[in-house]
C-alpha positions in Angstrom: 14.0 7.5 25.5 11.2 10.0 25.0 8.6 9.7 21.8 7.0 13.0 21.5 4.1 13.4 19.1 2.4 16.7 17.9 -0.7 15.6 16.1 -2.8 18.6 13.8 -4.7 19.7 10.6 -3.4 22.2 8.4 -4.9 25.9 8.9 -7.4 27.0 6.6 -5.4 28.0 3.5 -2.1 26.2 3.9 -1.1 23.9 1.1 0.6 21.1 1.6 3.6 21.8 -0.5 3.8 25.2 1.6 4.1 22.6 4.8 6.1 20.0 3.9 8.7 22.6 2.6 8.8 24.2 6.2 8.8 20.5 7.5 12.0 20.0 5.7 13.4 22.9 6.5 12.9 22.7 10.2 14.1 18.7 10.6 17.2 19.3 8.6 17.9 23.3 10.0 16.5 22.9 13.7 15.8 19.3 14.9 18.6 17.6 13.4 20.8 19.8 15.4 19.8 19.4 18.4 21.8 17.4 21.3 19.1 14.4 22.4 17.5 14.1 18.9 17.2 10.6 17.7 14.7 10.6 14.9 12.1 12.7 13.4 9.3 11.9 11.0 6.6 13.3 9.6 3.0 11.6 8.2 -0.1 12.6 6.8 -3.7 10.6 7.6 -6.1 9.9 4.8 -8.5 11.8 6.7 -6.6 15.2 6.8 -5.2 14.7 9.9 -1.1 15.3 9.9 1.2 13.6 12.9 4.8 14.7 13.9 6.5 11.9 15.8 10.4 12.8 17.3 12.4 10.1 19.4 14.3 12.7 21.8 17.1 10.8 24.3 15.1 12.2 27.5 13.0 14.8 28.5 15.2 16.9 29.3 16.8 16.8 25.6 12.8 17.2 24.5 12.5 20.5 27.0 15.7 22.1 25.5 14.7 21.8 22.2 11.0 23.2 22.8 12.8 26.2 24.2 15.2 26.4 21.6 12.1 26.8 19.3 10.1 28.9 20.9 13.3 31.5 21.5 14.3 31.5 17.4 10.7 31.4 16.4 10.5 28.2 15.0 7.3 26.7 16.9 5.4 30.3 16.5 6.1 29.6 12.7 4.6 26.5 12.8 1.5 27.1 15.1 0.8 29.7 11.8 0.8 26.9 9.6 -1.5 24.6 11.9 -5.0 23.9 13.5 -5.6 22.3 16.9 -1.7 20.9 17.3 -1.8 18.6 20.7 1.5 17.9 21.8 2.5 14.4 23.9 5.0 12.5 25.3 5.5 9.2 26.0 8.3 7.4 28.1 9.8 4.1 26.6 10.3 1.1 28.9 14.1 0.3 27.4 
């Protein structure tokens, strides 16, 4: 299994009811739909800072859906809505 987190701060002038709709909108339209996905959630820090945390099968499963993203648009919507995203991944043990 794959945990892939994507950690960020809203851009300057997004709200956060303006994100979390997106959010909702791309977990139940996109991620939720594709093959490999196993969970997704979202949280917000006290300090502003905002963390995306999906369990993905494999890494393959995790490639195709970045692709699948970035070929409807979905990831260039979301890098509108965000500052300094960092993407990781992280390979389980079981």
């Amino acid at each position: 299994m794959v945990i892939e987190t994507t950690t960020f701060r809203l851009a300057d002038g997004v709200n956060e009811a303006a994100y979390l709709e997106f959010d909702e909108a791309v977990r139940t339209g996109f991620l939720y739909h594709q093959p490999g996905i196993v969970r997704a959630t979202t949280a917000r820090g006290d300090d502003g800072d905002w963390i995306v945390v999906v369990f993905w099968a494999s890494i393959e499963h995790a490639d195709a859906a970045l692709d699948a993203g970035t070929s409807d648009g979905t990831m260039q919507r979301f890098m509108k809505l965000v500052d300094r995203a960092e993407r990781k991944r992280y390979s389980t043990f079981d």
